[in-house]
C-alpha positions as CSV (number, residue, x, y, z in Angstrom):
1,X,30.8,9.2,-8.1
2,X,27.0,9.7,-7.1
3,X,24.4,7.9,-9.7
4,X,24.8,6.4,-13.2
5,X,27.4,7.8,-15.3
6,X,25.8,9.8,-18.2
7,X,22.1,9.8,-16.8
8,X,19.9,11.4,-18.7
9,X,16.4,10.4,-17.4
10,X,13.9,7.4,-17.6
11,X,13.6,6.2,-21.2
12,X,10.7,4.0,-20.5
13,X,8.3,2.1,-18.1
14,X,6.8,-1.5,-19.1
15,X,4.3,-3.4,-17.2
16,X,2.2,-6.2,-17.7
17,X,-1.6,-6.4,-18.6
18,X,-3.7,-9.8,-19.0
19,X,-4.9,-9.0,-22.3
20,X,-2.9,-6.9,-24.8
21,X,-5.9,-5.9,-26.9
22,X,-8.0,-4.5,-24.3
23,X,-4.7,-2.6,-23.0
24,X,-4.2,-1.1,-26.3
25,X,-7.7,0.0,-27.2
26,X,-7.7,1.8,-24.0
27,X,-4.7,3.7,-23.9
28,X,-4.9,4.3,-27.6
29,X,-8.7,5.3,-27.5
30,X,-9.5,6.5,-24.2
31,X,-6.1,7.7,-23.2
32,X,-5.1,8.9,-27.0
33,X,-1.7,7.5,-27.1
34,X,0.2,6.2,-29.9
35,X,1.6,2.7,-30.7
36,X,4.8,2.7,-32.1
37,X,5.8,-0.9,-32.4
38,X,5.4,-4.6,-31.4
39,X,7.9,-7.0,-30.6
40,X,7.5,-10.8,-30.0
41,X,6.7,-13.2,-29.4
42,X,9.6,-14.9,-27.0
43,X,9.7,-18.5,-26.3
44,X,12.4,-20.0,-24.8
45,X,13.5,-23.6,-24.6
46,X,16.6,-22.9,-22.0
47,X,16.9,-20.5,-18.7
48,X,16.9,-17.3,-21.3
49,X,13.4,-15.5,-19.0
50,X,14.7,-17.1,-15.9
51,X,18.0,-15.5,-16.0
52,X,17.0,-12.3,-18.0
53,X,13.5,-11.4,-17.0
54,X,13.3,-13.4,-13.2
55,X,10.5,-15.5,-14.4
56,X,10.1,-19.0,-15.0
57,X,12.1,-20.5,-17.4
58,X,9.0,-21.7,-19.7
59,X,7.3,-18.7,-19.4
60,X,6.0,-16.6,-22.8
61,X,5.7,-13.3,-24.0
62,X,3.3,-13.2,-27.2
63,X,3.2,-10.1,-27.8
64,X,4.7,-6.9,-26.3
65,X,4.4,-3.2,-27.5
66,X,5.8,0.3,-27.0
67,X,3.8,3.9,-26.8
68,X,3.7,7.8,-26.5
69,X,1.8,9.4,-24.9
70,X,2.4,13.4,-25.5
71,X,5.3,14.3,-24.2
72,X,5.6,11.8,-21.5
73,X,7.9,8.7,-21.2
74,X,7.6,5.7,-23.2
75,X,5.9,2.6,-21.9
76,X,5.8,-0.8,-23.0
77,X,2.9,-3.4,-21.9
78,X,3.8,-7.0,-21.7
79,X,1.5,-9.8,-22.1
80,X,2.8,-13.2,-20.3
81,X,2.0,-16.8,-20.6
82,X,3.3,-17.3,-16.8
83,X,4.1,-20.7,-16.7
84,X,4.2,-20.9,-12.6
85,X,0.8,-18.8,-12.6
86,X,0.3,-14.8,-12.0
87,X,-0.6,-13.1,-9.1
88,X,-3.3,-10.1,-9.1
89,X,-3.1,-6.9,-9.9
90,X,-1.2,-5.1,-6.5
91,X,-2.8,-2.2,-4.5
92,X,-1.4,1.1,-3.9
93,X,0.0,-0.5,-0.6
94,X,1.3,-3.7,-2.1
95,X,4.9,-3.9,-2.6
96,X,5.7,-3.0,-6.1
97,X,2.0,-1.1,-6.2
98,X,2.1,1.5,-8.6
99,X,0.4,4.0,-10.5
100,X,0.7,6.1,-13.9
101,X,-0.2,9.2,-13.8
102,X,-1.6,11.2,-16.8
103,X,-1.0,15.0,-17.4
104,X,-3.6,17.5,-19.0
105,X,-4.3,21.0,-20.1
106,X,-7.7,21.0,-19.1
107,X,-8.7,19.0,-15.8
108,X,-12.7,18.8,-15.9
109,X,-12.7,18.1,-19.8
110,X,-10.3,14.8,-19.7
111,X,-12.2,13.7,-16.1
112,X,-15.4,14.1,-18.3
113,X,-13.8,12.6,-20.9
114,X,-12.9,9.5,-19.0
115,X,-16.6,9.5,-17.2
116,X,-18.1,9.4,-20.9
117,X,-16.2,6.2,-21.9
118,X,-17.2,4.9,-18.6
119,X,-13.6,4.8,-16.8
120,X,-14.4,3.9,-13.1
121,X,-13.5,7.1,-11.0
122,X,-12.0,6.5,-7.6
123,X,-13.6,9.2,-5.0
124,X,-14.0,13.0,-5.8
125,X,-11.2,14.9,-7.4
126,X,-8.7,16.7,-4.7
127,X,-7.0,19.7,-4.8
128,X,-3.5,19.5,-3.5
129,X,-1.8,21.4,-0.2
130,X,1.4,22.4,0.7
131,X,4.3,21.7,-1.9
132,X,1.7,20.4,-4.7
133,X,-1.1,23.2,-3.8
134,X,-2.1,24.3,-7.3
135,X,-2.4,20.8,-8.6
136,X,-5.5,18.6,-9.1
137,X,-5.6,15.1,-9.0
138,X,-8.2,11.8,-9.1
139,X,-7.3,8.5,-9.6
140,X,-9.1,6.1,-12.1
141,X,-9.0,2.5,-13.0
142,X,-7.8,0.7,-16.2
143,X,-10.5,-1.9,-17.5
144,X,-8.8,-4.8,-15.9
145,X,-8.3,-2.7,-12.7
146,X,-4.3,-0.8,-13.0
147,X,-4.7,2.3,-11.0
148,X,-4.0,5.6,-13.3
149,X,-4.1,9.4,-12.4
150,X,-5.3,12.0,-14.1
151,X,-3.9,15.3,-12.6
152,X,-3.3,18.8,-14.1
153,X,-1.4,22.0,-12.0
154,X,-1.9,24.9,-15.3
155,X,-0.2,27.4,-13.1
156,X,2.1,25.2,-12.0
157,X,2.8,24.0,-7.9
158,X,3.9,25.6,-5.0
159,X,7.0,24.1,-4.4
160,X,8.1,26.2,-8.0
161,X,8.6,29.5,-6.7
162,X,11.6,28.8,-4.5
163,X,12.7,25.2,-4.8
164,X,16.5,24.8,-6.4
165,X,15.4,21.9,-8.2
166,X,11.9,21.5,-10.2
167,X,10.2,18.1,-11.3
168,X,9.6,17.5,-15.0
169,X,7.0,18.8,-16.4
170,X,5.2,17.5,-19.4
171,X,3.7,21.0,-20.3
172,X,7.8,22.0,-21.1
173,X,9.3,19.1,-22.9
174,X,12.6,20.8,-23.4
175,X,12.9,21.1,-19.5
């Protein structure tokens, strides 16, 4: 058997920000998704995070919370009280670097959008080749420096017209 029995797709992503307010003013204001609900805080006395979540034993979570954006996964943010310390926010490069990237309808009015709540902008937008021609993309930052995407393709990607297989897409949520 090939893969996990009964997979359907990625129910969620979670990640951790140093400071859970800030995180949630911007993807609720600036981004426009919505909260759904908070769970926390965990504190452990025993190995509970070491063995569960690979962190230090003494190790806290105040606070963590669930969103939506659209009709895109689900994410949770995390912040920790990392007992052993935390290392900075990884690079593109870095192992376990990462990115989320943001669909819209309309391209220049969410990267204006983001300008005019003064989202740093990394480089000039691009417009894709080869398999992703008809897509454009730029990546931003988060306030406390996550890389993000915002990337739009309204008549869809090159790859579309003959590939057996197509992507998700969150302009067709039934797909």
């Amino acid at each position: 058997m090939r893969g996990l029995p009964g997979l359907r797709g990625m129910e969620h992503i979670g990640f951790t920000v140093p400071d859970l307010e800030e995180a949630d003013d911007f993807f609720v204001n600036v981004i426009g998704c919505e909260r759904v609900y908070s769970l926390g805080p965990y504190v452990r006395d025993d190995d509970w995070m070491a063995t569960n979540l690979n962190v230090h034993p003494r190790t806290t979570i105040p606070e963590l919370r669930f969103y939506r954006c659209g009709h895109g996964s689900n994410f949770e943010i995390f912040q920790y009280d990392a007992a052993d310390g935390q290392l900075p926010q990884p690079r593109n490069s870095d192992i376990g670097g990462h990115h989320l990237a943001f669909y819209v309808d309309d391209f220049e009015a969410g990267l204006q959008h983001l300008r005019d709540h003064g989202v740093r902008i990394l480089g000039e937008p691009t417009d894709s080749k080869n398999a992703s021609e008809g897509q454009r993309w730029v990546y931003f930052l988060s306030p406390w420096g996550m890389q993000l995407e915002l990337v739009s393709y309204p008549n869809g990607k090159a790859y579309e017209r003959d590939a057996p297989v197509l992507l998700w897409n969150p302009k067709d949520p039934s797909a």
